[in-house]
HTML snippet that shows the backbone in 3Dmol.js (N, CA, C, O; Angstrom):
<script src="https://3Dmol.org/build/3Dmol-min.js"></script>
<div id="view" style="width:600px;height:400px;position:relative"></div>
<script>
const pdb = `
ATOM      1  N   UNK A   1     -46.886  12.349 -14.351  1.00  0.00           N
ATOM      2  CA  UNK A   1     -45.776  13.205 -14.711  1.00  0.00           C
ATOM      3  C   UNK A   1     -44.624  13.026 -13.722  1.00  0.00           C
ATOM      4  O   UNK A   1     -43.463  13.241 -14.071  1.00  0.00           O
ATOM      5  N   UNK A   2     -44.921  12.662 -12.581  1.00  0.00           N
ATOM      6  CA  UNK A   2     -44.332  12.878 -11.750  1.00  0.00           C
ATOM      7  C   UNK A   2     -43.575  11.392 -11.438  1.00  0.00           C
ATOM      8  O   UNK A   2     -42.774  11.359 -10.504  1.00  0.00           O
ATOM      9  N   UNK A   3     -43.874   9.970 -12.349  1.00  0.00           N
ATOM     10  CA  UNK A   3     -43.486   9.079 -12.088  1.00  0.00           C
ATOM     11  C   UNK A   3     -42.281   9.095 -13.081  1.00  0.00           C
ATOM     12  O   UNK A   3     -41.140   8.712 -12.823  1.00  0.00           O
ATOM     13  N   UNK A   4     -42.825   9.710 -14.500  1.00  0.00           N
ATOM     14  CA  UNK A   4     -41.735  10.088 -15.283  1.00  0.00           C
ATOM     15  C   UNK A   4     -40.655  10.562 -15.402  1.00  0.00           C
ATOM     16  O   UNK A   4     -39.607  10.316 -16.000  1.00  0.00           O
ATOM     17  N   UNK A   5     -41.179  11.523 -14.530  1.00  0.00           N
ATOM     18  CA  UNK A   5     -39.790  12.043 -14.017  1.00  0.00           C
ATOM     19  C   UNK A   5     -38.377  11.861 -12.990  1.00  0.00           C
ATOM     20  O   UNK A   5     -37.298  12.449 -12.925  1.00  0.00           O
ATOM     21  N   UNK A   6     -39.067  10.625 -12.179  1.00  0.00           N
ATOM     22  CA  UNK A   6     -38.206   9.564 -11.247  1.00  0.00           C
ATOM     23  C   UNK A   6     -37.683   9.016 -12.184  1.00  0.00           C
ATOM     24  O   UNK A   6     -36.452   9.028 -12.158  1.00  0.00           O
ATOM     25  N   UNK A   7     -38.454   8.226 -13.544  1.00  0.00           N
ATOM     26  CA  UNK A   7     -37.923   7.007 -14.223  1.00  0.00           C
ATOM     27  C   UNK A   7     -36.691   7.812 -14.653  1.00  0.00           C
ATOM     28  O   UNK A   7     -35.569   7.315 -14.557  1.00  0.00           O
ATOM     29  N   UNK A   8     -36.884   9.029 -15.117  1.00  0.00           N
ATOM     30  CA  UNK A   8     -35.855   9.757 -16.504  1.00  0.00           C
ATOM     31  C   UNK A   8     -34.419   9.800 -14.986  1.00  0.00           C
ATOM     32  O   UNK A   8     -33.294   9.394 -15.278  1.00  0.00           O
ATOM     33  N   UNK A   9     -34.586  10.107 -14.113  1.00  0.00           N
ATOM     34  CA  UNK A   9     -33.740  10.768 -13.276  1.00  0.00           C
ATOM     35  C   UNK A   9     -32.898   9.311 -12.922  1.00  0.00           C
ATOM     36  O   UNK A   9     -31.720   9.079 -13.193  1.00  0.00           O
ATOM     37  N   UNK A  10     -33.888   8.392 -12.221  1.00  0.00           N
ATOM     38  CA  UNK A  10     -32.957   6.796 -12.312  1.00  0.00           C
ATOM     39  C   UNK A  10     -32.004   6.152 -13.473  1.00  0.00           C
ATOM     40  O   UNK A  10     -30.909   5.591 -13.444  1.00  0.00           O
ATOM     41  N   UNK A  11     -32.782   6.438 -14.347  1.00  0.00           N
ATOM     42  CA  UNK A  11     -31.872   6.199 -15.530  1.00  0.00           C
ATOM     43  C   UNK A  11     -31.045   6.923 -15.657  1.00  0.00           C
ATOM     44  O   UNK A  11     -29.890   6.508 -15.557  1.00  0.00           O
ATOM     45  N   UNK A  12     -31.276   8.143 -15.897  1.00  0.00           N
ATOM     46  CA  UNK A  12     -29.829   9.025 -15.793  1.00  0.00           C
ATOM     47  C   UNK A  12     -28.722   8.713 -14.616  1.00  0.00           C
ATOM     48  O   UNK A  12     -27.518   8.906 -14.784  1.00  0.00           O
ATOM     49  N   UNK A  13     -29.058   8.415 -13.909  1.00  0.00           N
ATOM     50  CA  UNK A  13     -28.334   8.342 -12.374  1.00  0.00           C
ATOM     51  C   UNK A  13     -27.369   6.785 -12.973  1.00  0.00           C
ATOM     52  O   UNK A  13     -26.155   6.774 -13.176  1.00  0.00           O
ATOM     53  N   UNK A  14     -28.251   5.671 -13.143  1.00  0.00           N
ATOM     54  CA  UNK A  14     -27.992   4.663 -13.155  1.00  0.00           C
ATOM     55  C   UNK A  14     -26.806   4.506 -14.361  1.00  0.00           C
ATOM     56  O   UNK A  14     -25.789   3.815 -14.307  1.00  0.00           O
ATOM     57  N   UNK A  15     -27.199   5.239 -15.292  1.00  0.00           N
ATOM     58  CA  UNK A  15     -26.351   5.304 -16.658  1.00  0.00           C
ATOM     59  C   UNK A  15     -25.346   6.025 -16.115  1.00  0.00           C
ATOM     60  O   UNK A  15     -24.415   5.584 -16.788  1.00  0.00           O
ATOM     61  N   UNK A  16     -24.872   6.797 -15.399  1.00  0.00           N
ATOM     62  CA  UNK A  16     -23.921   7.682 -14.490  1.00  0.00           C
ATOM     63  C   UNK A  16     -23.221   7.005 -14.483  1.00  0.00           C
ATOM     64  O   UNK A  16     -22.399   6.940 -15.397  1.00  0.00           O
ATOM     65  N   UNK A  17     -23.215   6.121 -13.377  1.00  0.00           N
ATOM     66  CA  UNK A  17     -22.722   5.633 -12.345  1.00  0.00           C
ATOM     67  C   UNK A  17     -22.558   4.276 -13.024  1.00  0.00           C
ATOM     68  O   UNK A  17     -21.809   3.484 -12.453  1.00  0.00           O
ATOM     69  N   UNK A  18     -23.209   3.850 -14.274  1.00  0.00           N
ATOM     70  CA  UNK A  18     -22.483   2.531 -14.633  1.00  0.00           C
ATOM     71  C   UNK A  18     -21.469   2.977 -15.757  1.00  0.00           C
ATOM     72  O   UNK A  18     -20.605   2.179 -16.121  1.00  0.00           O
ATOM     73  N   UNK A  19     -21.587   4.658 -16.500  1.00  0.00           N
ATOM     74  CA  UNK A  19     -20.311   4.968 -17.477  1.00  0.00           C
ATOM     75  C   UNK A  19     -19.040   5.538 -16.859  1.00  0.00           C
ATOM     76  O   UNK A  19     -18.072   5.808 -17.570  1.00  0.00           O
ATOM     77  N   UNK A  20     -19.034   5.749 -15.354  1.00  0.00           N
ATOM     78  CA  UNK A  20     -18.002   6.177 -14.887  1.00  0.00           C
ATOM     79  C   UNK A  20     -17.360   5.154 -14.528  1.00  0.00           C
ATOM     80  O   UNK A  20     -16.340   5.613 -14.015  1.00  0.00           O
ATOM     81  N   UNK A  21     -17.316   3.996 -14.473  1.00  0.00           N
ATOM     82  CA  UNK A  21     -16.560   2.528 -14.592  1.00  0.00           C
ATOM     83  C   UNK A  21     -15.884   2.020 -15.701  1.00  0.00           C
ATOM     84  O   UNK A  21     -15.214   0.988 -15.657  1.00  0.00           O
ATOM     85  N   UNK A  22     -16.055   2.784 -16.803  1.00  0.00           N
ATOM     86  CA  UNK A  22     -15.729   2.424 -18.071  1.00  0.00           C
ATOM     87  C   UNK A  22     -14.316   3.224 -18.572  1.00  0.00           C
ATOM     88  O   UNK A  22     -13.824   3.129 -19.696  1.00  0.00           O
ATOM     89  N   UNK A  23     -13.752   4.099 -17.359  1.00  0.00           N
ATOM     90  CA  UNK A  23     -12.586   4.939 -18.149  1.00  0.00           C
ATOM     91  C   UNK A  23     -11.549   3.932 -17.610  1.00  0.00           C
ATOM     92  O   UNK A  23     -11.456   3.095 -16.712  1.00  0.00           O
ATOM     93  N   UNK A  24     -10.801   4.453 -18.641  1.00  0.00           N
ATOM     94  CA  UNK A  24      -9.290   3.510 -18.697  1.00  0.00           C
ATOM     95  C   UNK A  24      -8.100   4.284 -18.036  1.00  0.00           C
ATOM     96  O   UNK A  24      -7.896   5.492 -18.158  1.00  0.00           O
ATOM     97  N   UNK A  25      -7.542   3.626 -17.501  1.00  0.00           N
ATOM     98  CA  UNK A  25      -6.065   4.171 -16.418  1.00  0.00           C
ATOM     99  C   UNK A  25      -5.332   4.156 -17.531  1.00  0.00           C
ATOM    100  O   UNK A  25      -5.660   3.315 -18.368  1.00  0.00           O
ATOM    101  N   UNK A  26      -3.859   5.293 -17.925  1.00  0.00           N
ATOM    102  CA  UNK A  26      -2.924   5.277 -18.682  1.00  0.00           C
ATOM    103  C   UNK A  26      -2.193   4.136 -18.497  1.00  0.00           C
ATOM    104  O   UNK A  26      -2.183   3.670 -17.357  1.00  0.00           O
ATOM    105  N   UNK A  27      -1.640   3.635 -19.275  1.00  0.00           N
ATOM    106  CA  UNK A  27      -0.424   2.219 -18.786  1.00  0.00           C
ATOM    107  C   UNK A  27       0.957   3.057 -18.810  1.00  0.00           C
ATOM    108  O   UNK A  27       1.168   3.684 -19.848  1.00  0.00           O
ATOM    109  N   UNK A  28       1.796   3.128 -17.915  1.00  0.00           N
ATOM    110  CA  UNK A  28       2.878   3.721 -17.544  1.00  0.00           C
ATOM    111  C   UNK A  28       4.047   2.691 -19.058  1.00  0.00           C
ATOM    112  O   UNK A  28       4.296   1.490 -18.948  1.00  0.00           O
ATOM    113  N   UNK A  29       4.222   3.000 -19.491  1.00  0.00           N
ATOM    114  CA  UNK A  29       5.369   2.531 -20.033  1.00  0.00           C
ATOM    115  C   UNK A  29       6.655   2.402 -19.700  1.00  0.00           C
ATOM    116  O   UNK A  29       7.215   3.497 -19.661  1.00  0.00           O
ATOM    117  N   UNK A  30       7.421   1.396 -19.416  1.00  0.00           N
ATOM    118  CA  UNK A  30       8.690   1.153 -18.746  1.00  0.00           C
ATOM    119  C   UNK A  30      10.140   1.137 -20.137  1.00  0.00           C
ATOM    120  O   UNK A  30       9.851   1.463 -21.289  1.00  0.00           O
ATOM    121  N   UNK A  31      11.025   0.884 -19.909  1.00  0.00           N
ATOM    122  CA  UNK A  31      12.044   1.056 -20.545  1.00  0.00           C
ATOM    123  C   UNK A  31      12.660  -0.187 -20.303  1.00  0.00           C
ATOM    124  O   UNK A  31      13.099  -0.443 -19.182  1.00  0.00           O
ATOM    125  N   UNK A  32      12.778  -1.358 -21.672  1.00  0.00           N
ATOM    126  CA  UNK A  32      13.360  -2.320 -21.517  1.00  0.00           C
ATOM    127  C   UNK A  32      14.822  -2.279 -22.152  1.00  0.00           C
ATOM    128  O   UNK A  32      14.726  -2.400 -23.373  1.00  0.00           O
ATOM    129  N   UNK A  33      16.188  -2.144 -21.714  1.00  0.00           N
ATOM    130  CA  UNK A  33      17.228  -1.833 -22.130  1.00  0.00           C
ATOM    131  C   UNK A  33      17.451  -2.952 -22.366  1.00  0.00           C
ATOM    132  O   UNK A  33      16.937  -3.745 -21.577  1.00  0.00           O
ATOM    133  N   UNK A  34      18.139  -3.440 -23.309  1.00  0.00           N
ATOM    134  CA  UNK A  34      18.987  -4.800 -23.606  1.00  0.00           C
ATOM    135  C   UNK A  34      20.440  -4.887 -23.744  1.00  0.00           C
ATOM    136  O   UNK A  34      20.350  -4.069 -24.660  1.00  0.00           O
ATOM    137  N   UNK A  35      21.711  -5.120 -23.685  1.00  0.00           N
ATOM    138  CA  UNK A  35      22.708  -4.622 -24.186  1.00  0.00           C
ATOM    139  C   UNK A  35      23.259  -5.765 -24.812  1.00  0.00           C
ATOM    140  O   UNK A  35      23.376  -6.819 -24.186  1.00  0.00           O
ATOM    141  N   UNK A  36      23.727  -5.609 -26.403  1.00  0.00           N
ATOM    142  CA  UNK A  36      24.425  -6.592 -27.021  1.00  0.00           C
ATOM    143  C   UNK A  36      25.614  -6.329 -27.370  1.00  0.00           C
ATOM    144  O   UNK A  36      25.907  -5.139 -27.492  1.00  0.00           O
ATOM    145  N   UNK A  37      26.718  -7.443 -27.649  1.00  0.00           N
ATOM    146  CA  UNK A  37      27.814  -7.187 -27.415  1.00  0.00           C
ATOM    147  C   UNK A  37      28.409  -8.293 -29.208  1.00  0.00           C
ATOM    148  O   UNK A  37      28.336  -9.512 -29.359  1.00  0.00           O
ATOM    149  N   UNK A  38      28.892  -7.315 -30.150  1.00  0.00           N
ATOM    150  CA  UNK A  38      29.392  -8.084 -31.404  1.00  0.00           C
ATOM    151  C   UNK A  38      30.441  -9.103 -30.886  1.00  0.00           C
ATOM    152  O   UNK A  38      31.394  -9.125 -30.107  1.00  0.00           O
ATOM    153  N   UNK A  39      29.550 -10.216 -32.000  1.00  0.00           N
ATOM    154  CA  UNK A  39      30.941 -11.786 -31.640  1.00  0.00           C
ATOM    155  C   UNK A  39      32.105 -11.141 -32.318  1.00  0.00           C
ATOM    156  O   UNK A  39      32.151 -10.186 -33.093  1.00  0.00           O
ATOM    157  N   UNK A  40      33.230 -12.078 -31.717  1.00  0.00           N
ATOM    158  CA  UNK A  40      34.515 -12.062 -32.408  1.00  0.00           C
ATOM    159  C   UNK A  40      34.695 -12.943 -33.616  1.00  0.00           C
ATOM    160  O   UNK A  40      35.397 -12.615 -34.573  1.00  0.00           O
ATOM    161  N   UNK A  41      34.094 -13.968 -33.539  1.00  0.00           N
ATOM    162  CA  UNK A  41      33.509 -15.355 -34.229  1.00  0.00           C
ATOM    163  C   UNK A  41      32.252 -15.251 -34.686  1.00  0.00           C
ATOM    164  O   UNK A  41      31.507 -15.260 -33.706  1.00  0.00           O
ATOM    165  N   UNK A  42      31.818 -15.184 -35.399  1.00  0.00           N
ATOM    166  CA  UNK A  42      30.022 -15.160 -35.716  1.00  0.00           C
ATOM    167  C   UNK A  42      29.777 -16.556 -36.089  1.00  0.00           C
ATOM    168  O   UNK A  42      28.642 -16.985 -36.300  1.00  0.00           O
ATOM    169  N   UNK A  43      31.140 -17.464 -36.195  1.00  0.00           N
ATOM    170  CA  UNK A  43      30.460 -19.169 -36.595  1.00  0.00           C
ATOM    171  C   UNK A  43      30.140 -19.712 -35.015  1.00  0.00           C
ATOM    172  O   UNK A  43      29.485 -20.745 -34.875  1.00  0.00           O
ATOM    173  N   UNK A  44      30.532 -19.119 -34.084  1.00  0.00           N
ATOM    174  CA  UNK A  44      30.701 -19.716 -32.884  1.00  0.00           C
ATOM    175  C   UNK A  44      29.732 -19.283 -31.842  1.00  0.00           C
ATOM    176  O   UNK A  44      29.750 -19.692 -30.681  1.00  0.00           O
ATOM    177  N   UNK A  45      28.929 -18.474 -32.306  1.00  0.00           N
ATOM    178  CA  UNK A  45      27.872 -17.823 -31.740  1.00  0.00           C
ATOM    179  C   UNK A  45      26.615 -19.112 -31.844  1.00  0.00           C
ATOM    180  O   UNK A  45      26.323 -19.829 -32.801  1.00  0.00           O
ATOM    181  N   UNK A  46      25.890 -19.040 -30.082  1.00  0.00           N
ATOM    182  CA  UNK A  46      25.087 -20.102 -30.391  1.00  0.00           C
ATOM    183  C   UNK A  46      23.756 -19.388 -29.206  1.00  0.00           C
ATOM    184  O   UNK A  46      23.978 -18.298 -28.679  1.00  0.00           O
ATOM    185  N   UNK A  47      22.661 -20.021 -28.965  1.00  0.00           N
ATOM    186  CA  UNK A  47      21.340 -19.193 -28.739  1.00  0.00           C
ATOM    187  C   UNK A  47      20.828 -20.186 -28.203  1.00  0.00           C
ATOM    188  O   UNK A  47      20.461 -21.207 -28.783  1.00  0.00           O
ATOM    189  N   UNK A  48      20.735 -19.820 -26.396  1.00  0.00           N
ATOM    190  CA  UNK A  48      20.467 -20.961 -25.521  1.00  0.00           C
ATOM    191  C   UNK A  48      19.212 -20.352 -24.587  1.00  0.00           C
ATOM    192  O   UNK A  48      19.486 -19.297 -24.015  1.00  0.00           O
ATOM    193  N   UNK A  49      17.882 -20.889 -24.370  1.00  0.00           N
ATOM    194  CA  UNK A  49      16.859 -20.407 -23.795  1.00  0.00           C
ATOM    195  C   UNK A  49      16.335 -21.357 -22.617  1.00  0.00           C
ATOM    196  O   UNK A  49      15.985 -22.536 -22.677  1.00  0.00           O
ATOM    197  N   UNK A  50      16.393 -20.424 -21.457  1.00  0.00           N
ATOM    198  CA  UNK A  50      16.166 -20.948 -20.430  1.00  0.00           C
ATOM    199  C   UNK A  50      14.617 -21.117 -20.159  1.00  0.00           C
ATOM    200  O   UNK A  50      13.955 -20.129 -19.843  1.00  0.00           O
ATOM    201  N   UNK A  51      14.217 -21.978 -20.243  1.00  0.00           N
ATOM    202  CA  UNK A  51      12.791 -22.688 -19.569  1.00  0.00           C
ATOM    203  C   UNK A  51      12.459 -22.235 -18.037  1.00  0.00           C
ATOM    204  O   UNK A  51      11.477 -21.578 -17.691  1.00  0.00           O
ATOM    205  N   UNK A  52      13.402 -22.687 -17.275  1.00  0.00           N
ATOM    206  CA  UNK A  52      12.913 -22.162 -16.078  1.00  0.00           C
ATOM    207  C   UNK A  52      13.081 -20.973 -15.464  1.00  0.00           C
ATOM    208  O   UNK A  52      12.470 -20.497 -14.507  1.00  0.00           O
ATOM    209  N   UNK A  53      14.208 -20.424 -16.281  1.00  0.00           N
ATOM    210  CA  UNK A  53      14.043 -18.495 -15.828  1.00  0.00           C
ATOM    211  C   UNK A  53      13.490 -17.871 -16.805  1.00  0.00           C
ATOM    212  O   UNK A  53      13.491 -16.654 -16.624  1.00  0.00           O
ATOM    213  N   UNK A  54      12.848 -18.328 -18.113  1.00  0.00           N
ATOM    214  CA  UNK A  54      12.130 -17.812 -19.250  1.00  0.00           C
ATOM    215  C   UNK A  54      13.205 -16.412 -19.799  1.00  0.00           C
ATOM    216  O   UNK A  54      13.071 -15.190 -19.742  1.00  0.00           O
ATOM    217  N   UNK A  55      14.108 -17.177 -20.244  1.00  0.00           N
ATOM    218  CA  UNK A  55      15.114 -16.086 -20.841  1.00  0.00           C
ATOM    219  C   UNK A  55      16.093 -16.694 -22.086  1.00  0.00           C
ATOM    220  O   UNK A  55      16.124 -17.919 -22.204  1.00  0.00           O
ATOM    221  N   UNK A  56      16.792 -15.967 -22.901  1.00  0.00           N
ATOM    222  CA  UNK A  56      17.099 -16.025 -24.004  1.00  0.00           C
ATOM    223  C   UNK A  56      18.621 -15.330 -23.757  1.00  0.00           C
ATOM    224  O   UNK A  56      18.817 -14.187 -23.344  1.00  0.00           O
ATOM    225  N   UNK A  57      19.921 -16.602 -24.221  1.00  0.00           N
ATOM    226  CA  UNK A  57      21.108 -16.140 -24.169  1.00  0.00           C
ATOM    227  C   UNK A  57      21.706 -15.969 -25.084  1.00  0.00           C
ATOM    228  O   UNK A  57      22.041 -17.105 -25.417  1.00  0.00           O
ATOM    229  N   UNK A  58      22.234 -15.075 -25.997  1.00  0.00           N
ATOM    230  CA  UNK A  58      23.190 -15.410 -27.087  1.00  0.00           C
ATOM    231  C   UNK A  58      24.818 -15.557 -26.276  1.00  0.00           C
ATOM    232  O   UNK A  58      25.332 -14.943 -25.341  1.00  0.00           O
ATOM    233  N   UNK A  59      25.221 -16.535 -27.045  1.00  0.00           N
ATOM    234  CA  UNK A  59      26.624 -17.209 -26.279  1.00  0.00           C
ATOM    235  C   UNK A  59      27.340 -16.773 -27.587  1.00  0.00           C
ATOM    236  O   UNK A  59      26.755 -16.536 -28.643  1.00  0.00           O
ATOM    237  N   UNK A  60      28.795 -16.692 -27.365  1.00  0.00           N
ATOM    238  CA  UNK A  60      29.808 -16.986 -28.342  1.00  0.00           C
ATOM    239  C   UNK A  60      31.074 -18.032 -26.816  1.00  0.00           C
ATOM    240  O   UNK A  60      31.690 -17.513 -25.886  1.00  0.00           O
ATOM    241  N   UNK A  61      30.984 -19.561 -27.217  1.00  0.00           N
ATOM    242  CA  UNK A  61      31.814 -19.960 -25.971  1.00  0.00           C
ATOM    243  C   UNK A  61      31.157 -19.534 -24.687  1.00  0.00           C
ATOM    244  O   UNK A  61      29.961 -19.689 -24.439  1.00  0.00           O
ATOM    245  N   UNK A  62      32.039 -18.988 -23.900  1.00  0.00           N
ATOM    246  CA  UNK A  62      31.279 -18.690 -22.242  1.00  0.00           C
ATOM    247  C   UNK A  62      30.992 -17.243 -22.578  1.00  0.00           C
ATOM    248  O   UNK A  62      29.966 -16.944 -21.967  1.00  0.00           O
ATOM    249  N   UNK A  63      31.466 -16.138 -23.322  1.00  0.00           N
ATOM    250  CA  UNK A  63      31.000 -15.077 -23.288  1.00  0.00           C
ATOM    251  C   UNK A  63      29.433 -14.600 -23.728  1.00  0.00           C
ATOM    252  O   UNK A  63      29.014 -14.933 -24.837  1.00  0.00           O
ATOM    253  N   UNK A  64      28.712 -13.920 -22.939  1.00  0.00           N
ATOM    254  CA  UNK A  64      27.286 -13.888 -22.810  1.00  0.00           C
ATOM    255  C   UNK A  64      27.389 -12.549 -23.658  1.00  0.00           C
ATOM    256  O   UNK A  64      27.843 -11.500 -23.203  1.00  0.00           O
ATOM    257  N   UNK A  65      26.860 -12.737 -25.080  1.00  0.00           N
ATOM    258  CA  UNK A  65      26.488 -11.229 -25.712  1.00  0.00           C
ATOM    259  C   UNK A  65      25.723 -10.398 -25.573  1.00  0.00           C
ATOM    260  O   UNK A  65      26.008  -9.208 -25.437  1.00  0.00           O
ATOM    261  N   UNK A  66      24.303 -11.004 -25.586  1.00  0.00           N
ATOM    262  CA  UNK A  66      23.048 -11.019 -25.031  1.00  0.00           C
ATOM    263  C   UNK A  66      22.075 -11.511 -24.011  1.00  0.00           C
ATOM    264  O   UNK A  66      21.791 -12.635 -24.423  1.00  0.00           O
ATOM    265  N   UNK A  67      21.507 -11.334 -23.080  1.00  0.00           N
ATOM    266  CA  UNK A  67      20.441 -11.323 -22.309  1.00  0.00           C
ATOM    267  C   UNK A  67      19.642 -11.328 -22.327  1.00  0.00           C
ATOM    268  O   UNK A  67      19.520 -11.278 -21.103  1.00  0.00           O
ATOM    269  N   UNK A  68      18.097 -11.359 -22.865  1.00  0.00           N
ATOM    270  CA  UNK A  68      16.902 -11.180 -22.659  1.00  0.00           C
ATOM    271  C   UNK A  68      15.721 -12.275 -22.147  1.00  0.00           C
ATOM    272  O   UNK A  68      15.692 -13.499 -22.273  1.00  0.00           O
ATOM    273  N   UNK A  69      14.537 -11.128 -21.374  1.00  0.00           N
ATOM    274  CA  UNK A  69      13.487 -11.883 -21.083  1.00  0.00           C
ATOM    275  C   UNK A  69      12.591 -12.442 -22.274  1.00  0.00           C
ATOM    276  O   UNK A  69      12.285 -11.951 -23.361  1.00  0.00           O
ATOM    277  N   UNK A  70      12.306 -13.572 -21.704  1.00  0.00           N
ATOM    278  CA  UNK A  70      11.016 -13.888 -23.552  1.00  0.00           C
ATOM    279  C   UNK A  70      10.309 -14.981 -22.620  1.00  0.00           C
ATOM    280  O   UNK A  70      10.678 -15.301 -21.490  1.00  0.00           O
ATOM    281  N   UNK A  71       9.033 -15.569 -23.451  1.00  0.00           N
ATOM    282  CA  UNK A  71       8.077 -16.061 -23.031  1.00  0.00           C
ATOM    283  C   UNK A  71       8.150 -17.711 -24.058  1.00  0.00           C
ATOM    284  O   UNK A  71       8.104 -17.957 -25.263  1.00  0.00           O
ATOM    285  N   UNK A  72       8.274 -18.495 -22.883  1.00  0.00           N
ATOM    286  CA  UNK A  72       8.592 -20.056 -24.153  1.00  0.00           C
ATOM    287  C   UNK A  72       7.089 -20.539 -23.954  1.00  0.00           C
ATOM    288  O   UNK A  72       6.964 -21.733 -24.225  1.00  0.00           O
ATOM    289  N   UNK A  73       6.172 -20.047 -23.636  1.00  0.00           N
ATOM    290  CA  UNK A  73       4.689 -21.000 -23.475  1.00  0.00           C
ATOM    291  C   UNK A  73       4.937 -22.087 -22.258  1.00  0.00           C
ATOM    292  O   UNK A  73       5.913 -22.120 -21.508  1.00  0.00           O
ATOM    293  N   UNK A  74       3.757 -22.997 -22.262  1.00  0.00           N
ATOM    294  CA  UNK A  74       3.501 -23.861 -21.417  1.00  0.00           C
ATOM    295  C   UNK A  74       3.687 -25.213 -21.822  1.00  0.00           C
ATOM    296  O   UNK A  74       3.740 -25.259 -23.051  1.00  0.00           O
ATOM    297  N   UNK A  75       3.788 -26.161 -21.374  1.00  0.00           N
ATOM    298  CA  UNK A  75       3.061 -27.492 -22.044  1.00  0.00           C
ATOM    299  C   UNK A  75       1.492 -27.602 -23.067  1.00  0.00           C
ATOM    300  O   UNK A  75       1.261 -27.979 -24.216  1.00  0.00           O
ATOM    301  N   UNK A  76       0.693 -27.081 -21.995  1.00  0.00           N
ATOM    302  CA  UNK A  76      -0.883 -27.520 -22.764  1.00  0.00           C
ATOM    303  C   UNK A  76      -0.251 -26.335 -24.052  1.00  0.00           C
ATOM    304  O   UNK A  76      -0.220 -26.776 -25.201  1.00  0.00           O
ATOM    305  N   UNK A  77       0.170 -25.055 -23.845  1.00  0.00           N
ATOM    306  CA  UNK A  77       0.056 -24.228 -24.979  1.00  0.00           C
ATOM    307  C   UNK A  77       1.206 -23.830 -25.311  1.00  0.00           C
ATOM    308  O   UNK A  77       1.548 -22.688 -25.004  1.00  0.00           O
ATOM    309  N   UNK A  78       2.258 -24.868 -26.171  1.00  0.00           N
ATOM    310  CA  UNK A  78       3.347 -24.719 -26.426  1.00  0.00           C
ATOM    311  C   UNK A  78       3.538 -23.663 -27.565  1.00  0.00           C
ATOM    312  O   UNK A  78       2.706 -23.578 -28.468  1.00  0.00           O
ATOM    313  N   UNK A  79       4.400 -23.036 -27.525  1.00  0.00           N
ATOM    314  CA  UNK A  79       4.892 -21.988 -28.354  1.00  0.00           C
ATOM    315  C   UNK A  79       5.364 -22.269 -29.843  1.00  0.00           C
ATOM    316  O   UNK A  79       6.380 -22.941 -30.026  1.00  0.00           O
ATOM    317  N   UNK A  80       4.747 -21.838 -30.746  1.00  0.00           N
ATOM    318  CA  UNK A  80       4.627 -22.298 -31.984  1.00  0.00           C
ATOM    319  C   UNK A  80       5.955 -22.258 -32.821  1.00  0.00           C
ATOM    320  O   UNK A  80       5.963 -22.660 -33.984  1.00  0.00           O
TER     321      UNK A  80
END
`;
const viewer = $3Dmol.createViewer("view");
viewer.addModel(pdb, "pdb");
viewer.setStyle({}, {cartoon: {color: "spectrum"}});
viewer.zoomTo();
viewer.render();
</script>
């Protein structure tokens, strides 16, 4: 009776202490602002993405409408 009652108590203990590893942290959510700016020209508007700063420009000429971060993949796992 008395071995039974170690086993039930280890297990309980053990099941404890391996389900209190299992809770999840909230993910803070951040605020990604973008700001776009209407062409004057919409034929002249053109969409240039930087590889090595992994970012995305909308141009009209030199004026920058848009800004954003984006993800172009790798070589081995190029972006479809």
């Amino acid at each position: 009776m008395r071995i039974i009652f170690r086993l039930c108590f280890l297990t309980a203990l053990a099941a404890f202490a391996l389900l209190t590893s299992c809770s999840t942290t909230p993910k803070s959510a951040t605020i990604y602002h973008v700001v776009a700016h209407k062409p004057h020209e919409p034929s002249k508007v053109r969409v240039a993405v930087s590889l090595s700063k992994q970012n995305v420009y909308v141009m009209e000429g030199d004026r920058c409408l848009m800004a954003a971060a984006t993800s172009v993949g790798m070589n081995i796992h190029p972006t479809p």
